[in-house]
Backbone as CSV, one residue per row, in Angstrom:
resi,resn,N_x,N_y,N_z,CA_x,CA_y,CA_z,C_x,C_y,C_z
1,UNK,29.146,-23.664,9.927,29.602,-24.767,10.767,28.682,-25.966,10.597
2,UNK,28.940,-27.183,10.987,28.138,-28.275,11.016,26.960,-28.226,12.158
3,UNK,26.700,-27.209,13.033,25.730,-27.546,13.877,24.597,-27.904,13.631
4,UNK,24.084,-27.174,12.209,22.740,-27.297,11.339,22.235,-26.147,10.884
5,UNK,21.101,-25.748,10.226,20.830,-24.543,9.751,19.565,-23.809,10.236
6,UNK,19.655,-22.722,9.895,18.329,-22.099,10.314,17.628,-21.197,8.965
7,UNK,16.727,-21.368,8.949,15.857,-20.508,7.966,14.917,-19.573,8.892
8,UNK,14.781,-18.240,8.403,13.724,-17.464,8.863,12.679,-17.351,7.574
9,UNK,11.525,-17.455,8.347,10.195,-17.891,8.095,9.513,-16.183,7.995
10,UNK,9.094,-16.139,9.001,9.109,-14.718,9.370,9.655,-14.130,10.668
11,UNK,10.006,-12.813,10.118,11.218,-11.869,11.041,12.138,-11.880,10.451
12,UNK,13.280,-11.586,11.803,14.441,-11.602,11.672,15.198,-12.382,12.699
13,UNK,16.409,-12.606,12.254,17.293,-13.443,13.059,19.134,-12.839,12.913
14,UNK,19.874,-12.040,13.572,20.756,-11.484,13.718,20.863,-10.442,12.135
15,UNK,21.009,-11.030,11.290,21.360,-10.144,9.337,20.462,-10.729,8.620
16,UNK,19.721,-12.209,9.070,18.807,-12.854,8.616,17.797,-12.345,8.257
17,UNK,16.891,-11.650,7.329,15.665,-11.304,7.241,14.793,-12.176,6.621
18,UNK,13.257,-12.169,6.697,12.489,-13.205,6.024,12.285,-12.550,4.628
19,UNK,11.770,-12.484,3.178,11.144,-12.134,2.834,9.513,-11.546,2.604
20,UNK,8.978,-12.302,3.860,8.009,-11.905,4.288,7.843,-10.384,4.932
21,UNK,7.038,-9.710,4.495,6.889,-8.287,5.145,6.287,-8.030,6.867
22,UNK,6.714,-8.219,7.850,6.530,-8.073,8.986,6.348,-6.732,9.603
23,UNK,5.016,-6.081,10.938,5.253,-4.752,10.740,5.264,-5.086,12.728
24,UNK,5.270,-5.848,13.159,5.564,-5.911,14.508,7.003,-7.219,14.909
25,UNK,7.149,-7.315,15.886,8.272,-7.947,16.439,8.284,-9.769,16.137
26,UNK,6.994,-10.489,15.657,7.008,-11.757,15.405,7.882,-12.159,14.509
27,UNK,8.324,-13.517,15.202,9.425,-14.136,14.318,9.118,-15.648,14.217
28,UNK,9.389,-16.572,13.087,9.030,-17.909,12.907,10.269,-18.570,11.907
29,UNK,11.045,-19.060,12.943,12.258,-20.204,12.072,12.368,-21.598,12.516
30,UNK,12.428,-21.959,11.077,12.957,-23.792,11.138,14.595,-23.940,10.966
31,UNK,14.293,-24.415,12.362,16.193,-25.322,12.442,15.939,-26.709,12.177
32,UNK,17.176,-26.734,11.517,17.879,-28.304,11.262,19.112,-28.273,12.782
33,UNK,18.839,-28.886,13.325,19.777,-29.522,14.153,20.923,-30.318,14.038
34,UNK,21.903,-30.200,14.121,22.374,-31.797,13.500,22.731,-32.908,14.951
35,UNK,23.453,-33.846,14.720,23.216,-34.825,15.800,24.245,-34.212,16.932
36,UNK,23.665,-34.192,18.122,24.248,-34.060,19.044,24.824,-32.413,18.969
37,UNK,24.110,-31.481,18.073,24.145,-29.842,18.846,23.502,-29.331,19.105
38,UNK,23.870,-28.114,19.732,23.499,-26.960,20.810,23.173,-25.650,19.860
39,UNK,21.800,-25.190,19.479,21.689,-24.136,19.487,21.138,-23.436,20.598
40,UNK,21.722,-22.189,20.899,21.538,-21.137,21.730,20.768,-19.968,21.608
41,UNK,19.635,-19.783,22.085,19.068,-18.280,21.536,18.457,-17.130,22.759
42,UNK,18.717,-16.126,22.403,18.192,-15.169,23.253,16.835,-14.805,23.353
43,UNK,16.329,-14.604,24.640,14.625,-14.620,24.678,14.854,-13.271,25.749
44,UNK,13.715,-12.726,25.257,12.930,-11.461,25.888,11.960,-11.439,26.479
45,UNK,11.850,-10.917,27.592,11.113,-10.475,28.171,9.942,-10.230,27.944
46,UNK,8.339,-10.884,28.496,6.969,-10.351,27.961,6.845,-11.354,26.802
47,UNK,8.183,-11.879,25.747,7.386,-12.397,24.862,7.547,-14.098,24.602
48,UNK,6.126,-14.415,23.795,5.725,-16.140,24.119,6.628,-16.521,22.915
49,UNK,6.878,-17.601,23.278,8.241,-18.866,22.640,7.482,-20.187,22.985
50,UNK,7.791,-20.830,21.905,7.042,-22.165,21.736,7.774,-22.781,20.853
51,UNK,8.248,-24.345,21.410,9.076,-25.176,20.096,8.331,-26.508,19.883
52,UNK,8.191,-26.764,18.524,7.433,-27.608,18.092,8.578,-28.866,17.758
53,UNK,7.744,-29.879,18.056,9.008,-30.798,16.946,8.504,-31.662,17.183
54,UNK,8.301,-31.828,15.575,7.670,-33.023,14.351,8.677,-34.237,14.510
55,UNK,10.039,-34.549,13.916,10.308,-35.244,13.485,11.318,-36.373,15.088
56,UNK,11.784,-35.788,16.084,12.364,-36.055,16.965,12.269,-35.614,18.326
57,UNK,13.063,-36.225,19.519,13.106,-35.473,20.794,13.920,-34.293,20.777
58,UNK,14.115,-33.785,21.572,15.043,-32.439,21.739,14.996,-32.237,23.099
59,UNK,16.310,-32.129,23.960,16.460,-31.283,25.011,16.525,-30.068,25.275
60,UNK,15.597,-29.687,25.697,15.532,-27.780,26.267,15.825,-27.779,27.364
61,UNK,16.638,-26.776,27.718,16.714,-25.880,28.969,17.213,-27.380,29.769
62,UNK,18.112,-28.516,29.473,18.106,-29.632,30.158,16.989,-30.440,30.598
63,UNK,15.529,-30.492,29.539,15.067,-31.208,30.325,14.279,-31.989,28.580
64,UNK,14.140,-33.298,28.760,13.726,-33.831,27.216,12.648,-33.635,26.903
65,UNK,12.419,-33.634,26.075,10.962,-33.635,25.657,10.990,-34.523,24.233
66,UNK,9.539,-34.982,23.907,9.572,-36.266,22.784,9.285,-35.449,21.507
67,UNK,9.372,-36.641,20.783,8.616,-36.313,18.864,7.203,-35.766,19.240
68,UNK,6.823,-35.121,18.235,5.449,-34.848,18.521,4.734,-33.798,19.456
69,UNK,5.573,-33.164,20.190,5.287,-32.484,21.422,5.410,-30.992,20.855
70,UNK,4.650,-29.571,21.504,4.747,-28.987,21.452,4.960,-28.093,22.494
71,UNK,5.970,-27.454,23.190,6.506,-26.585,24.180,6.204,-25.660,24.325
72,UNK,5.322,-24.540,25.339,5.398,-23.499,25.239,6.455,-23.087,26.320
73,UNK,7.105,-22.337,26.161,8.371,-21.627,27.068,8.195,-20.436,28.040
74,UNK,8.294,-20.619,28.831,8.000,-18.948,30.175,8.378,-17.851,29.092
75,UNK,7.959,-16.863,29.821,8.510,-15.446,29.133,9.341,-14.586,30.226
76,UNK,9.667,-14.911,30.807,10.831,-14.710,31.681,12.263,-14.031,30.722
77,UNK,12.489,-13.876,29.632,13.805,-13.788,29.294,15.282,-14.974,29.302
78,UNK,16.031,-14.334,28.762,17.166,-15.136,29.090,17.795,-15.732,27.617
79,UNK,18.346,-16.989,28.077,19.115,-18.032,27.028,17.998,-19.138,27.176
80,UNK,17.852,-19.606,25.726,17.173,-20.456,25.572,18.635,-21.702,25.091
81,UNK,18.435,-22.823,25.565,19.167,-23.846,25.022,18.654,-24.930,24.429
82,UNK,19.045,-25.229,22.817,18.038,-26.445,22.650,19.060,-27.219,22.043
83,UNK,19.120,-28.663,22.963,19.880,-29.710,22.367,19.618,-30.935,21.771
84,UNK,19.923,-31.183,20.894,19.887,-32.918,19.866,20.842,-34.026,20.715
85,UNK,20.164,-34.491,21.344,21.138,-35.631,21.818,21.121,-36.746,20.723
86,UNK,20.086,-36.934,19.827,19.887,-38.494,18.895,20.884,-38.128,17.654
87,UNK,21.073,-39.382,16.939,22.006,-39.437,15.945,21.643,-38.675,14.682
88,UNK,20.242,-38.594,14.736,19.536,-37.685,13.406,19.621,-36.380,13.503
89,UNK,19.435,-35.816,12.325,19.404,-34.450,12.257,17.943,-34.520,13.033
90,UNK,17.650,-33.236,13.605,16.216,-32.460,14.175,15.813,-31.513,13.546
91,UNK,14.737,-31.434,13.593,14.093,-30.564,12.434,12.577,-30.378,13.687
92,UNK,13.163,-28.244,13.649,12.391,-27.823,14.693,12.046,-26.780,14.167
C-alpha cells in the first residue's frame, strides 16, 4: 500500500525477519511514513519503546512531537499510533 515502508533492522516484525542473528526479544525498524499516514503497532507489556525522528514531526498516541526529538514510550502495553500529519515522507 502507499502508507510507507518498514525495514527490520533487528528482530522481527509479523514474517519480517532481520538478517541479523538475534537470541532475545529486541527489535529495531526504520519506517518511511508517507504524508499524512497511520502506522499502528502493538506494544507489550514490561517492554521499553522509544521513537526517534531525524528528519520530521510525527504525532504519537495524538500528541506532536518535533524533528529532532527522541520519545521514550510507557511500557504499559497496548496500540501504539504514529501519525505523519506533514506533506513529506517521515523517516523514523
Amino acid at each position: 500500500d502507499d502508507t510507507g515502508s518498514i525495514k527490520v533492522l533487528v528482530g522481527t516484525y509479523h514474517e519480517t525477519s532481520s538478517p541479523v542473528p538475534t537470541y532475545n526479544e529486541e527489535f529495531l525498524f526504520h519506517l518511511k511514513l508517507s504524508k499524512h499516514s497511520t502506522f499502528v503497532f502493538e506494544t507489550k507489556t514490561g517492554y521499553e519503546y522509544g521513537v526517534f525522528l531525524p528528519s520530521t514531526g510525527l504525532t504519537i498516541q495524538n500528541r506532536h512531537f518535533d524533528k529532532g526529538e527522541f520519545i521514550e514510550l510507557d511500557r504499559n502495553g497496548g496500540m501504539l499510533t504514529l501519525y505523519n500529519p506533514t506533506e513529506d515522507e517521515a523517516d523514523i
